[in-house]
C-alpha atoms as a printed R data frame, in Angstrom:
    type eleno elety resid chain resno       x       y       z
1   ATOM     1    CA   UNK     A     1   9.115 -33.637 -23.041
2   ATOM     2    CA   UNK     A     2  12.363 -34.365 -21.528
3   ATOM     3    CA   UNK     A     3  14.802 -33.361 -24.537
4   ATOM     4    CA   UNK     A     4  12.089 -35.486 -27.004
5   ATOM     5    CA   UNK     A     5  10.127 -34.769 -29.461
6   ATOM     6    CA   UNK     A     6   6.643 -32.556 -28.354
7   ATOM     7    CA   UNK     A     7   3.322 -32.951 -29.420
8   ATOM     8    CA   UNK     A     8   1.046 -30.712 -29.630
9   ATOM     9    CA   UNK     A     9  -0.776 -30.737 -25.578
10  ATOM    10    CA   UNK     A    10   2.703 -32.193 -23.821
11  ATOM    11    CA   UNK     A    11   4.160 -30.501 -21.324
12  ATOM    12    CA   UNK     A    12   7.380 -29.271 -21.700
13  ATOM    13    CA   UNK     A    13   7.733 -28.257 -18.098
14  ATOM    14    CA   UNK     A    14   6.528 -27.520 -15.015
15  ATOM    15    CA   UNK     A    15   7.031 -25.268 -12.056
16  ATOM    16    CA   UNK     A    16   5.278 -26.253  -8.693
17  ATOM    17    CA   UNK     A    17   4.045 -25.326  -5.381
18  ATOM    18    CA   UNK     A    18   3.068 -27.472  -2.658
19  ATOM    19    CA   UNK     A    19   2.998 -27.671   0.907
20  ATOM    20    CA   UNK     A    20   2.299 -30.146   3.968
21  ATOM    21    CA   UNK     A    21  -1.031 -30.367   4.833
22  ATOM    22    CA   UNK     A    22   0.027 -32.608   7.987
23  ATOM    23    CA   UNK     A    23   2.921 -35.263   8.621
24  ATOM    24    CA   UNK     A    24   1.514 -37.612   5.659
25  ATOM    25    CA   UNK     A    25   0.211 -35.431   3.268
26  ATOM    26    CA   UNK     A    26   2.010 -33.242   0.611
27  ATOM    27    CA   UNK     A    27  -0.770 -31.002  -1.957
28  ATOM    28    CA   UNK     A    28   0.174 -28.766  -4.628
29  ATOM    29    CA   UNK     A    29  -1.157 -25.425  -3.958
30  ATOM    30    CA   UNK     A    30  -0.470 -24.049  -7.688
31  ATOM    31    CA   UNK     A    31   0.949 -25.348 -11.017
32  ATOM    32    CA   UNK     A    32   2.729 -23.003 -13.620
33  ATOM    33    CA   UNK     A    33   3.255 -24.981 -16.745
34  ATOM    34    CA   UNK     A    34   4.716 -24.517 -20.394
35  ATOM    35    CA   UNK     A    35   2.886 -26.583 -22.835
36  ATOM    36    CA   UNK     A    36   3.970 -27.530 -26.330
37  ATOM    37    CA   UNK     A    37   0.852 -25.548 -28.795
38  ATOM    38    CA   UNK     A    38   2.467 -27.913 -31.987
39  ATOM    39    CA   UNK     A    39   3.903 -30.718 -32.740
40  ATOM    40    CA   UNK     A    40   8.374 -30.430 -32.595
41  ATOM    41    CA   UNK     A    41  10.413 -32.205 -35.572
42  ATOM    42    CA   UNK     A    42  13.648 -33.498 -35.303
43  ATOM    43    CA   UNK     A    43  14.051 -31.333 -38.549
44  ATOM    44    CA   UNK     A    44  12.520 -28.232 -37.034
45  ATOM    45    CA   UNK     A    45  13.305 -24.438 -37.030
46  ATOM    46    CA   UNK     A    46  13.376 -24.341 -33.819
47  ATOM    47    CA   UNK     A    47  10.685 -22.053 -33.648
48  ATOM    48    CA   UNK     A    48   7.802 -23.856 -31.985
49  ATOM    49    CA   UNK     A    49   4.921 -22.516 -30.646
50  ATOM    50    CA   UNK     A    50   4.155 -22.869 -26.410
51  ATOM    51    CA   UNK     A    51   2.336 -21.488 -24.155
52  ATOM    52    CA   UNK     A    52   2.333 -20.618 -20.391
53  ATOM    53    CA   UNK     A    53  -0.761 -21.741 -17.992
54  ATOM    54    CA   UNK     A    54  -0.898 -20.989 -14.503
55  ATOM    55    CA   UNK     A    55  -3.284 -22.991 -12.059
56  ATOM    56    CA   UNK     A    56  -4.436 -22.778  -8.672
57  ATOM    57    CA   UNK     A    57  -6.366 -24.937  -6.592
58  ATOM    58    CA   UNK     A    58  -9.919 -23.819  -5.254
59  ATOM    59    CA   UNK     A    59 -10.748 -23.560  -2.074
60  ATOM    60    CA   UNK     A    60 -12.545 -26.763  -1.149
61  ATOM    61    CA   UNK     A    61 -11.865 -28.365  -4.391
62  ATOM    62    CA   UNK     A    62  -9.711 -31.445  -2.665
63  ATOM    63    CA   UNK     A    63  -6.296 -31.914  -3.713
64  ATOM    64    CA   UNK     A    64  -6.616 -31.176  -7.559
65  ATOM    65    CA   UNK     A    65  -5.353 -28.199  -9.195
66  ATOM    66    CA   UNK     A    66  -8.276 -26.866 -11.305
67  ATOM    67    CA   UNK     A    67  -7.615 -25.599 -14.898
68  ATOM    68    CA   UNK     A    68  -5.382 -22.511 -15.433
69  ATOM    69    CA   UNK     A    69  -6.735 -19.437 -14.137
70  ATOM    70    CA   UNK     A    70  -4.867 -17.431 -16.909
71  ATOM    71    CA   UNK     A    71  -3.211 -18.993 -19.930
72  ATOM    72    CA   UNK     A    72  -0.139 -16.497 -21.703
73  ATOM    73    CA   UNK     A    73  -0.649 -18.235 -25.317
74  ATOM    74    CA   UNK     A    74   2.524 -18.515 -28.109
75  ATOM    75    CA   UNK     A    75   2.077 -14.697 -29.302
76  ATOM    76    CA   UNK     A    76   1.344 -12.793 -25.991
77  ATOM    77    CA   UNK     A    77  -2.284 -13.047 -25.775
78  ATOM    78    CA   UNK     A    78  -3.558 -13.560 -22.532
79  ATOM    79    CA   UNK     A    79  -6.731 -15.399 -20.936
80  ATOM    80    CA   UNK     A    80  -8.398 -15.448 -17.979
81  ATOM    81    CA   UNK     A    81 -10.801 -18.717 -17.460
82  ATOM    82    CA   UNK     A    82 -10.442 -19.117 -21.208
83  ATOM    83    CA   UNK     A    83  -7.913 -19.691 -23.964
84  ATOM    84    CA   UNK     A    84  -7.168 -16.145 -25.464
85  ATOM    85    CA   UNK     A    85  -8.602 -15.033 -28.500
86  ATOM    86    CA   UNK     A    86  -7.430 -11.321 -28.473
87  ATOM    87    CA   UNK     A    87  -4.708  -9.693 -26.468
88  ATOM    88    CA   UNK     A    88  -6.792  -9.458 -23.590
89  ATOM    89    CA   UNK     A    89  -9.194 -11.865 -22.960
90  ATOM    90    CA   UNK     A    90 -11.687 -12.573 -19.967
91  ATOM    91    CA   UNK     A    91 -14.331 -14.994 -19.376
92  ATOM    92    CA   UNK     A    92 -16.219 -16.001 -15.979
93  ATOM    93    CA   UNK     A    93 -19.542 -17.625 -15.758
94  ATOM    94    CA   UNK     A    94 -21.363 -16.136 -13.499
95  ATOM    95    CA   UNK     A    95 -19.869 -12.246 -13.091
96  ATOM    96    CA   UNK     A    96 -17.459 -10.712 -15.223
97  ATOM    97    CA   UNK     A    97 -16.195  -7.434 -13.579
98  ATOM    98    CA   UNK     A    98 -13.289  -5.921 -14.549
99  ATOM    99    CA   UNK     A    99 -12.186  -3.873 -11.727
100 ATOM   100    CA   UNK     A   100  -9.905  -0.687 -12.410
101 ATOM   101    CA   UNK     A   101  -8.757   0.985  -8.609
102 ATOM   102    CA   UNK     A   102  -6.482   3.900  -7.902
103 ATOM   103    CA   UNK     A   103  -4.995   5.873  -5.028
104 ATOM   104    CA   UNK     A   104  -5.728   9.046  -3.918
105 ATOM   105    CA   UNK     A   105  -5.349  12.133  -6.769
106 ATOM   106    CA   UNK     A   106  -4.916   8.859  -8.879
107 ATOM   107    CA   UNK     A   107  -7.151   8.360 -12.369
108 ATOM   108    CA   UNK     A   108  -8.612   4.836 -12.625
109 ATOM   109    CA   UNK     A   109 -10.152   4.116 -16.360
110 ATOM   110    CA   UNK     A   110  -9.318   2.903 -19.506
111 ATOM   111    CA   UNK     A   111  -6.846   5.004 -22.559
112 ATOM   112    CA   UNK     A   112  -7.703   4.354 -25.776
113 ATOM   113    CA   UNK     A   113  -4.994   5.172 -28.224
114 ATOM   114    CA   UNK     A   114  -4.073   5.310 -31.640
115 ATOM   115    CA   UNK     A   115  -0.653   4.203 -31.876
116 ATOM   116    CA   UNK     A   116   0.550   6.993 -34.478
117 ATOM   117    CA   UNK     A   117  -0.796   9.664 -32.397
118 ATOM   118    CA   UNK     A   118  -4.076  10.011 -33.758
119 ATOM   119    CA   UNK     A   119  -7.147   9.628 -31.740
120 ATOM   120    CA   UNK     A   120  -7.204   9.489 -28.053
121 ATOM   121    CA   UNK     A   121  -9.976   8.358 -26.228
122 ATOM   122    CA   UNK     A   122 -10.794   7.702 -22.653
123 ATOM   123    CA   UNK     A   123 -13.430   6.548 -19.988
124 ATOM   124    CA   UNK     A   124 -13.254   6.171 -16.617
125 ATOM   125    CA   UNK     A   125 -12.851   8.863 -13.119
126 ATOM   126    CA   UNK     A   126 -10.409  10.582 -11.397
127 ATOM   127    CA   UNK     A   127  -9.839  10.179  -7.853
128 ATOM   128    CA   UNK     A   128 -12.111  12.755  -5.355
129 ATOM   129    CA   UNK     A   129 -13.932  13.913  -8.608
130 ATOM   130    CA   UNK     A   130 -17.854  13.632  -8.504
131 ATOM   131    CA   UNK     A   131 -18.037  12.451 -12.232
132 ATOM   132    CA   UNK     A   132 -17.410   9.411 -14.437
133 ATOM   133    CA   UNK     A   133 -16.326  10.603 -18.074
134 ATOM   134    CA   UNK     A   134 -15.929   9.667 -21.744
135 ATOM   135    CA   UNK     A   135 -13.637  12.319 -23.335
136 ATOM   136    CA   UNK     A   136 -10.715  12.658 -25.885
137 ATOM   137    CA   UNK     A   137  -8.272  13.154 -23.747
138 ATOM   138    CA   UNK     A   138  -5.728  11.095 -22.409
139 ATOM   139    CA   UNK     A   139  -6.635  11.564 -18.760
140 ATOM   140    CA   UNK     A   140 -10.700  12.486 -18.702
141 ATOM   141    CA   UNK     A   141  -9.592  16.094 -17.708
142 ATOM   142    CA   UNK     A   142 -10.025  18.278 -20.762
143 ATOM   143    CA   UNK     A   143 -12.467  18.062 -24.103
144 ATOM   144    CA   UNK     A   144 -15.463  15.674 -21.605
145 ATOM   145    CA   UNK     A   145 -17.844  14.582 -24.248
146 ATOM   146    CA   UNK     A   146 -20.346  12.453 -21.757
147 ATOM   147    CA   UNK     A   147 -20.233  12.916 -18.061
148 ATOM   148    CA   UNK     A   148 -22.535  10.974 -15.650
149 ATOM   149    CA   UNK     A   149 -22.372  12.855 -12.005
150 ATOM   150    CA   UNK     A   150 -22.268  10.266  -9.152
151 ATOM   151    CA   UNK     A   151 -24.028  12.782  -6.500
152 ATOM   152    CA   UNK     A   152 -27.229  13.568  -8.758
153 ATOM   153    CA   UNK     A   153 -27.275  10.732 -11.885
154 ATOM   154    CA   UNK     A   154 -27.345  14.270 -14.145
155 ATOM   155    CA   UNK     A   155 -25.999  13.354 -17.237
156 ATOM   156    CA   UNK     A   156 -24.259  15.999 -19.493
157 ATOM   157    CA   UNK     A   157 -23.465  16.252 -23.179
158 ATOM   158    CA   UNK     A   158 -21.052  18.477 -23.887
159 ATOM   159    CA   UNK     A   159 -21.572  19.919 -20.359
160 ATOM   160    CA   UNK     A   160 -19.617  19.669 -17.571
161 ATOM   161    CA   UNK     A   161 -21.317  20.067 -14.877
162 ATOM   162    CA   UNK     A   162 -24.943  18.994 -15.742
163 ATOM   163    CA   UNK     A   163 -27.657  20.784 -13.382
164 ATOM   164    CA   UNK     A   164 -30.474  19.076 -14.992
165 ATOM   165    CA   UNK     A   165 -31.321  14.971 -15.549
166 ATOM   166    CA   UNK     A   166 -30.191  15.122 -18.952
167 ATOM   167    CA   UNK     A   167 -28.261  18.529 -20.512
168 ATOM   168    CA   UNK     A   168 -26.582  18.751 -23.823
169 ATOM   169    CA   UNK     A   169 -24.583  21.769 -25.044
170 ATOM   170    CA   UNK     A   170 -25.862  22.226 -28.777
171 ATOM   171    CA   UNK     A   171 -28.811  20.693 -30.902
172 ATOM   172    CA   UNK     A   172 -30.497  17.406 -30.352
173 ATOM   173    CA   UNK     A   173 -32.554  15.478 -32.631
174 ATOM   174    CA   UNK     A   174 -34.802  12.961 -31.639
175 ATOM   175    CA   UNK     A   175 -37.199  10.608 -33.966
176 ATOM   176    CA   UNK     A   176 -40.549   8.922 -33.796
């Protein structure tokens, strides 16, 4: 905007990365960009929304920068392939993975947590263990409600260390 007024969509700035492809040619390899999200008064607060979107080019997509990969919008939400609706948000076309790794006698899952304390909850496996879990603790050591044994498939409720296809600790009910 060069010390004008912004409307909402300009660009306020840009940060970017190119190279030399050969003697002749210079190509921009990725773009990082703040971009005005409403329109600036000369009367203003000074408190204008903007967000941050970071592009890359695709392999064998020409010279062009494609749209951002991940977009960091005005109050910290952030998208990947997609303009953020929630904190996190993620959206691919054809395969949406989200990939959670570790190193060894590491824990790779997701915490769920109240943020007074309350309820903890948490999903995922810890590193050299032969289960995936869904307990209430904050690591997926203690209080296992649902564990799925990668050796066997056994599945245990309540149990943990299932030696059947399916074994639950207490009563079941099933319907018709």
């Amino acid at each position: 905007a060069d010390g004008a007024l912004c409307a909402s969509g300009d660009r306020l700035g840009a940060i970017m990365f190119t190279g030399t492809e050969d003697a002749s040619v210079q190509a921009t390899g990725a773009v990082i960009q703040a971009i005005c999200d409403d329109a600036w008064t000369a009367t203003g607060s000074g408190r204008h929304g903007t967000r941050l979107e970071f592009a890359v080019q695709s392999i064998g997509e020409g010279d062009a920068v494609t749209s951002p990969a991940m977009t960091i919008d005005s109050t910290g939400d952030v998208g990947m392939g997609i303009t953020p609706a929630k904190r996190l948000h993620i959206r691919e076309t054809t395969e949406c993975i989200l990939r959670v790794e570790t190193d060894a006698n590491g824990i790779a899952g997701t915490h769920y947590n109240d943020s007074n304390g309350g309820d903890n909850f948490f999903a995922g496996a810890r590193f050299g263990s032969d289960y995936y879990t869904i307990s209430e603790d904050a690591n997926g050591a203690a209080d296992q409600r649902l564990v799925i044994m990668k050796s066997t498939g056994n599945v245990g409720i309540g149990v943990t260390d299932p030696a059947n296809q399916l074994e639950v600790a207490g009563g079941i009910t099933t319907t018709a």
